[in-house]
C-alpha positions as CSV (number, residue, x, y, z in Angstrom):
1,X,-23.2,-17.0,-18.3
2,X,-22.7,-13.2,-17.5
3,X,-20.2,-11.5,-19.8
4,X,-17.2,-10.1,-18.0
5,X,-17.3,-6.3,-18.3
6,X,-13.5,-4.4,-19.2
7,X,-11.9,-3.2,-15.7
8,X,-12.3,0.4,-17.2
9,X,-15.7,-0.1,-17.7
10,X,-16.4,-1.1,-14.2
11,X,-13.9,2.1,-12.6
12,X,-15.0,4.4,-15.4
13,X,-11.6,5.3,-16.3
14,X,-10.3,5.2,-19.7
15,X,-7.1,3.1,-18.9
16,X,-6.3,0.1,-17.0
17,X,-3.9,2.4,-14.5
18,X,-4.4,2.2,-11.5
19,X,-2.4,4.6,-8.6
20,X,-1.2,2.6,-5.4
21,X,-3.3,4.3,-2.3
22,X,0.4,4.7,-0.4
23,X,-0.3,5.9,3.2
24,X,1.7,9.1,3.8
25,X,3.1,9.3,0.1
26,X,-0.4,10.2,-1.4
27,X,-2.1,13.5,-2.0
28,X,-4.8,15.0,-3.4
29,X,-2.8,16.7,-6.3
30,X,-1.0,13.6,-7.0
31,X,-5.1,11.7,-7.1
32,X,-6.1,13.8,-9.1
33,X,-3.1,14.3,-11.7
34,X,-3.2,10.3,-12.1
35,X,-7.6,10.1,-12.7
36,X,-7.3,12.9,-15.2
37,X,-4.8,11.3,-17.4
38,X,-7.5,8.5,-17.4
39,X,-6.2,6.4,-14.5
40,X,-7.7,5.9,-11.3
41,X,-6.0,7.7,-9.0
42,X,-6.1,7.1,-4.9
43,X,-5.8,8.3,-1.7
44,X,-4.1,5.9,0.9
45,X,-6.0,7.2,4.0
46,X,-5.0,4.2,6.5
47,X,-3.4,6.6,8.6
48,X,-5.7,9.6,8.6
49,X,-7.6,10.5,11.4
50,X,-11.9,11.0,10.0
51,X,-11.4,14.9,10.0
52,X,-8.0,14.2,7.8
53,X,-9.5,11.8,5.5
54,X,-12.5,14.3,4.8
55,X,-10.4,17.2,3.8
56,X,-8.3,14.6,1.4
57,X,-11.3,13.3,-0.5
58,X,-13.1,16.8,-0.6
59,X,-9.7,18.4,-2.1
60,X,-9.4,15.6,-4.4
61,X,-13.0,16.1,-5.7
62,X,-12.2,19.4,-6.2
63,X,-9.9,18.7,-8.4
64,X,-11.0,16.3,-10.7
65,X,-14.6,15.3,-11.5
66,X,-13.0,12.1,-12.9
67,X,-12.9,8.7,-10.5
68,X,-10.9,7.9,-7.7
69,X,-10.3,5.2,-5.0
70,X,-9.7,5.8,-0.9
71,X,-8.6,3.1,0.9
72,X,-8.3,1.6,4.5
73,X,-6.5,-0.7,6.0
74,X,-8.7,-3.3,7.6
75,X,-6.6,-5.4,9.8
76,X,-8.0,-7.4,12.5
77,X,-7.9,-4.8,16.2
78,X,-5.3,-6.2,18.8
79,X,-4.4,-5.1,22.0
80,X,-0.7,-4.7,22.4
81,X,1.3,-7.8,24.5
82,X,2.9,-6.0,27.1
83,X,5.9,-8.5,27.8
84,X,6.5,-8.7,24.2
85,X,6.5,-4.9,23.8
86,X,9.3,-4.4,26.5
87,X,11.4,-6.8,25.0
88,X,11.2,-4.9,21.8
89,X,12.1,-1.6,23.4
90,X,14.9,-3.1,25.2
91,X,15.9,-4.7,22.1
92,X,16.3,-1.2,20.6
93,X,17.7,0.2,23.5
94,X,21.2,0.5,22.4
95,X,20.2,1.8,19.1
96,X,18.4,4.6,20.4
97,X,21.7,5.2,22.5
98,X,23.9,6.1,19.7
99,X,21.7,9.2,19.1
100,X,21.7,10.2,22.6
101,X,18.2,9.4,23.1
102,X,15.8,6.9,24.8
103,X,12.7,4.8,22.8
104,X,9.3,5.8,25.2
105,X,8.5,3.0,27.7
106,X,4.5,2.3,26.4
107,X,3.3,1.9,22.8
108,X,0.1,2.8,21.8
109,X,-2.0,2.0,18.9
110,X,-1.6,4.8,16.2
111,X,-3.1,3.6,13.6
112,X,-7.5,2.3,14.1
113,X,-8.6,-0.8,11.8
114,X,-11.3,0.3,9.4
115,X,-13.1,-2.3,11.4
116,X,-13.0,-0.3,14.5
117,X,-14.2,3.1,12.9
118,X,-17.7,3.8,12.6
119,X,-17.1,6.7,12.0
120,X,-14.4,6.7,9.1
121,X,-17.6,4.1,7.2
122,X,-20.2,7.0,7.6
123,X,-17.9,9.4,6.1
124,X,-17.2,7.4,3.4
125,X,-21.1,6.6,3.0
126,X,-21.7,10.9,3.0
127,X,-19.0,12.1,0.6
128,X,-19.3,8.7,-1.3
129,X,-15.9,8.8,-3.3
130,X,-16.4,6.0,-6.7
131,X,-13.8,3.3,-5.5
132,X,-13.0,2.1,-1.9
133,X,-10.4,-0.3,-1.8
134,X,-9.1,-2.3,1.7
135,X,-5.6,-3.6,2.4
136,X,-5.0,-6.3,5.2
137,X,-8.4,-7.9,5.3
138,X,-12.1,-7.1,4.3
139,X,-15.0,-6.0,6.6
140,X,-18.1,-7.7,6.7
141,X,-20.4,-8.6,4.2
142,X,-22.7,-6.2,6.2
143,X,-20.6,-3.6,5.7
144,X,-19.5,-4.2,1.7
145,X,-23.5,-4.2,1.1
146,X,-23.7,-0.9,2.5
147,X,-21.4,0.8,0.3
148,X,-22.4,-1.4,-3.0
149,X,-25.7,-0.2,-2.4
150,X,-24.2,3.4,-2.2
151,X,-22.8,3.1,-5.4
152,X,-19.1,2.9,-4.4
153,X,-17.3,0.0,-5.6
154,X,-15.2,-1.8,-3.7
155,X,-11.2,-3.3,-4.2
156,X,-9.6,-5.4,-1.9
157,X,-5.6,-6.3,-2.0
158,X,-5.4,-10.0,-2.1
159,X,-2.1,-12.0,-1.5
160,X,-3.3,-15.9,-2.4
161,X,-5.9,-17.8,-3.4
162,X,-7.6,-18.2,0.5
163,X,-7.6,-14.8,1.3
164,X,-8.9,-14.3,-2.6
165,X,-11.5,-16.6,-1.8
166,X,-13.0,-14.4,1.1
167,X,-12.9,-11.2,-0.4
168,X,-15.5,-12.3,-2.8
169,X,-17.4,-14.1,-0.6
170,X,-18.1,-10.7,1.1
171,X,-18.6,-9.3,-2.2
172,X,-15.5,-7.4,-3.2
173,X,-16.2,-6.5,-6.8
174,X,-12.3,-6.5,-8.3
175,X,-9.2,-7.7,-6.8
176,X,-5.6,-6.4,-6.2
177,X,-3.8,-9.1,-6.9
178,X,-0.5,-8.2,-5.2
179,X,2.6,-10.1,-5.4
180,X,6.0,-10.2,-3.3
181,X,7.7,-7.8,-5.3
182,X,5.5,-4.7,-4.1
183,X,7.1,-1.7,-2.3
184,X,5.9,-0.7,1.4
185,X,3.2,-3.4,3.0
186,X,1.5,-5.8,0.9
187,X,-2.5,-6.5,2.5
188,X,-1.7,-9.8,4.1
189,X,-4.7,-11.1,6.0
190,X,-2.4,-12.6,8.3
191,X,1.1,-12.4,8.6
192,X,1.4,-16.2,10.4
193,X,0.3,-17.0,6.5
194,X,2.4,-15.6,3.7
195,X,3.2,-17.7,1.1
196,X,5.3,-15.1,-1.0
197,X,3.8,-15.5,-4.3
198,X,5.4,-13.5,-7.6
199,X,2.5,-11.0,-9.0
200,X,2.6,-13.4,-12.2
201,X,2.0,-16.4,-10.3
202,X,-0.4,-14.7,-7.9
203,X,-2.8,-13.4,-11.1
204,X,-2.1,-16.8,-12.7
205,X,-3.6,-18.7,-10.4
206,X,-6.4,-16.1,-9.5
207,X,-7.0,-16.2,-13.5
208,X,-7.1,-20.1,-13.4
209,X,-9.3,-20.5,-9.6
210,X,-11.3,-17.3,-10.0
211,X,-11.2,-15.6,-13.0
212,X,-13.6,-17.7,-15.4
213,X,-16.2,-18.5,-12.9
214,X,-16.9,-15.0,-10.7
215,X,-16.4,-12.5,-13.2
216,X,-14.0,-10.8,-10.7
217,X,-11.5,-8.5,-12.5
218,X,-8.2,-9.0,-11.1
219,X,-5.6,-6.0,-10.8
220,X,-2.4,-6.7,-10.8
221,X,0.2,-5.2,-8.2
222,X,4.1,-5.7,-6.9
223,X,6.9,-4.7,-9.1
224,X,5.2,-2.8,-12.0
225,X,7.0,-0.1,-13.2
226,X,6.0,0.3,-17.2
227,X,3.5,0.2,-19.9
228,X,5.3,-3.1,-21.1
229,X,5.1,-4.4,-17.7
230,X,0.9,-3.7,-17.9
231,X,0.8,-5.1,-21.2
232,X,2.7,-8.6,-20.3
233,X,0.7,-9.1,-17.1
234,X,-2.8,-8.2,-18.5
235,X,-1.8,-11.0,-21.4
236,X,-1.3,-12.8,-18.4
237,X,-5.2,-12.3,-17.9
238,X,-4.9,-9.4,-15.4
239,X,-7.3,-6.4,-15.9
240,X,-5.1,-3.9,-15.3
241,X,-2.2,-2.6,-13.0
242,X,-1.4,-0.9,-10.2
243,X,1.7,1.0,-9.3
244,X,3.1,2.4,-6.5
245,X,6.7,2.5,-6.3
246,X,6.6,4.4,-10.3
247,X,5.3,7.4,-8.6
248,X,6.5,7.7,-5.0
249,X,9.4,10.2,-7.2
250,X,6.6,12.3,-8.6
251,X,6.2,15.9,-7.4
252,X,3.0,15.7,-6.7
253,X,3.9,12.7,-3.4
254,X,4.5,13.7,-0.2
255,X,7.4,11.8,0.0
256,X,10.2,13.7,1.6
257,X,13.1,15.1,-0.4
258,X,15.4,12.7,1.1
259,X,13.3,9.6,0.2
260,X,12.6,11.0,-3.3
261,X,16.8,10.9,-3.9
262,X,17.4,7.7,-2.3
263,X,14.5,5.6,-4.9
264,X,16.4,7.4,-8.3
265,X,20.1,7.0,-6.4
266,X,18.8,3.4,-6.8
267,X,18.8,3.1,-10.5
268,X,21.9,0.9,-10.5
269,X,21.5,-1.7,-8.0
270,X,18.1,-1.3,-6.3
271,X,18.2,-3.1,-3.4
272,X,15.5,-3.5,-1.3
273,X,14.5,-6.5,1.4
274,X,11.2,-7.1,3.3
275,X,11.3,-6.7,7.1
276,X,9.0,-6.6,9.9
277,X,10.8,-5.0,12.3
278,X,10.1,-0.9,11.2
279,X,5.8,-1.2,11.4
280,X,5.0,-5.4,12.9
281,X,3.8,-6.3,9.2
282,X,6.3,-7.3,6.4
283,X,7.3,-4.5,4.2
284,X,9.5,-4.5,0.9
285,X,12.3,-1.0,1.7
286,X,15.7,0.2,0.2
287,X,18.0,-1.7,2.0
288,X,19.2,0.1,5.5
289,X,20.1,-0.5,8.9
290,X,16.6,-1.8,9.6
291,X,17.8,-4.7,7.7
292,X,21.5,-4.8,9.0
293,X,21.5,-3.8,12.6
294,X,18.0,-5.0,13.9
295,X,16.8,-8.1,11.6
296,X,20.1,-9.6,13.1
297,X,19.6,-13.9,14.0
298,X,17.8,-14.1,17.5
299,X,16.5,-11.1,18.1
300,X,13.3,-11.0,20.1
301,X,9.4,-11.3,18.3
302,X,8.0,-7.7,18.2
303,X,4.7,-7.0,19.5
304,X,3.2,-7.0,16.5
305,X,1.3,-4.2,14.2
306,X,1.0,-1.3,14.6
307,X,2.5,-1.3,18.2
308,X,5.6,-2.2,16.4
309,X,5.1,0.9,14.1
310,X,5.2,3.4,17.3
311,X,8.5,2.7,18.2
312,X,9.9,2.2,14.3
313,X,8.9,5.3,13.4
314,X,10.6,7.3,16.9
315,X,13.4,5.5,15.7
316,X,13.2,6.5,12.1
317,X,12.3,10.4,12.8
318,X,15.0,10.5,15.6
319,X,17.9,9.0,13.0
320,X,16.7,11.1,10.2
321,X,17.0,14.6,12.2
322,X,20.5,13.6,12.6
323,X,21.5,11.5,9.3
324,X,24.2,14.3,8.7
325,X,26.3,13.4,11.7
326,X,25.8,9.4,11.4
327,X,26.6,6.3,9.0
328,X,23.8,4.5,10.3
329,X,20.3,4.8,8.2
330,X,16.9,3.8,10.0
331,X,14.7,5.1,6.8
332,X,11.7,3.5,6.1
333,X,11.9,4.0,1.7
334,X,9.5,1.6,1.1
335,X,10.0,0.6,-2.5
336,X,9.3,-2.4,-4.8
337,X,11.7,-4.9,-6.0
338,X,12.3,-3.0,-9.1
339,X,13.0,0.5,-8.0
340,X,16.2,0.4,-10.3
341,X,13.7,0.9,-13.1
342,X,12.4,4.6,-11.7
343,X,12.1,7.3,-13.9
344,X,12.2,11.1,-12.7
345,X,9.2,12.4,-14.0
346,X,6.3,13.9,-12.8
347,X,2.8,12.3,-12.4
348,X,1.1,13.4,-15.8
349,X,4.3,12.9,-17.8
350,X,4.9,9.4,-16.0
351,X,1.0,8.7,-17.0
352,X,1.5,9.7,-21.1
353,X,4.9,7.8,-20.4
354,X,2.7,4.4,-18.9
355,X,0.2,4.7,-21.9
356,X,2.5,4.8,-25.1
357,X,4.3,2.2,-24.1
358,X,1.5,0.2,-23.3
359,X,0.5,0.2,-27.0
């Protein structure tokens, strides 16, 4: 029987850290900060056009010579249901009203599936980054050779034990094990299947299904916010952690000013709820008028992801240009279940903070 090797073996890293690859919130500074305090850092690139994600990873490279991880989101291509879509907008109609404004008629597509990009694989295949990691699903086998043969080692966010099951079949080398507690989007295959595990559950029974017979490492995700959070789930049999939510406050996120406030003005009760209704996929937020005004009993299906998303995020930059003048909040603060835990530090100090308490 092959002997497991240590997750920071594997990742070349010299702790069992690993940054969330948050869409929008991650930067090259904030990478790179992360991988040279002996994490792995990330870039979440899901929402970058090719020419974006290129200047990302070459700015990262630049700035450390340490490993790193980019990630897409993989998400099986739909074309948008027109009747549904209306529906939706007229749904939101009234909402829009109350800041004197009017949601756009058609939604378009504005994010591409990995799966759908030729062109995002070969750039990944020229500026070969060390880690590639995929949230809402896994390309082909075909496709996971190519980059294993590369060199580039490859992540995949897992949910349960089915979707689990076909990320190594295509030959994912380590798993995100990520449970119901995680901040923004967890990578559901499909939303129509989501049995809501806990991240100690969900590595539990990875650990018990998987873990002694593939020699998969198994990452654990949703809810982590300390070293003594690491150190419980990795006696759990997780490999390691990753966070997101920890570091969404650092200075080195792109997270705006106003999102940065409203995660550490949650220290007392940190709220948050999961709703589909801001992007088409469920997503864990600080609680707001998403959650008040729009997941209200019978309202309509929404066209689904990341049609959905077009609108939710006209709504969101429309409110936020005038959250001075109105009680009502349409923010999308993704966050994790325990945001109330969030310290105001910056990445490095966060890191040194994460690796004390860890031992």
């Amino acid at each position: 029987m092959a002997v497991k090797k240590a997750l920071t073996e594997i990742l070349g890293i010299k702790y069992p850290i690993l940054l969330a690859p948050m869409a929008g919130v991650s930067t090259p500074e904030l990478a790179a900060t992360v991988s040279n305090a002996g994490g792995l850092g990330s870039l979440g690139l899901g929402s970058s056009s090719v020419e974006k994600a290129k200047s990302a990873i070459i700015a990262t490279q630049k700035l450390t010579k340490k490993p790193f991880q980019v990630n897409f989101f993989c998400h099986e291509p739909q074309e948008v249901n027109v009747e549904a879509a209306s529906k939706w907008i007229d749904f939101l109609k009234p909402v829009f009203v109350q800041f004197d404004s009017e949601p756009k008629q058609n939604l378009t597509k504005i994010y591409k599936s990995f799966l759908e990009d030729p062109q995002m694989l070969e750039l990944v295949l020229e500026l070969k980054p060390d880690v590639i990691s995929f949230h809402f699903g896994v390309p082909p086998q075909s496709t996971v050779e190519k980059l294993k043969r590369t060199g580039i080692i490859t992540m995949a966010s897992v949910t349960q034990l089915s979707e689990a099951q076909i990320a190594v079949a295509r030959g994912i080398d380590i798993l995100i094990a990520q449970g119901v507690e995680a901040g923004g989007h967890r990578g559901i295959f499909s939303t129509e299947v989501d049995p809501a595990l806990t991240t100690k559950d969900l590595v539990a029974l990875l650990q018990s299904k998987l873990g002694a017979d593939e020699h998969v490492p198994i990452v654990a995700a949703g809810g982590v916010m300390s070293g003594q959070d690491i150190r419980e789930l990795i006696d759990l049999g997780a490999c390691g952690a990753q966070l997101g939510t920890a570091f969404v406050q650092c200075k080195e996120s792109a997270a705006s000013v106003n999102y940065k406030q409203s995660l550490l003005g949650q220290n007392k009760d940190g709220a948050t709820q999961i709703t589909s209704s801001v992007s088409g996929r469920p997503a864990r937020a600080l609680i707001s008028s998403w959650h008040t005004k729009v997941d209200v009993p019978g309202r309509p299906p929404h066209p689904g992801y990341p049609y959905t998303y077009d609108v939710g995020k006209q709504l969101n930059e429309l409110a936020s240009s005038q959250e001075s003048v109105s009680p009502d909040r349409f923010n999308a603060h993704w966050a994790g279940s325990n945001v109330r835990r969030i310290r105001d530090l910056d990445a490095n100090k966060l890191m040194q903070t994460l690796i004390r308490e860890m031992s």
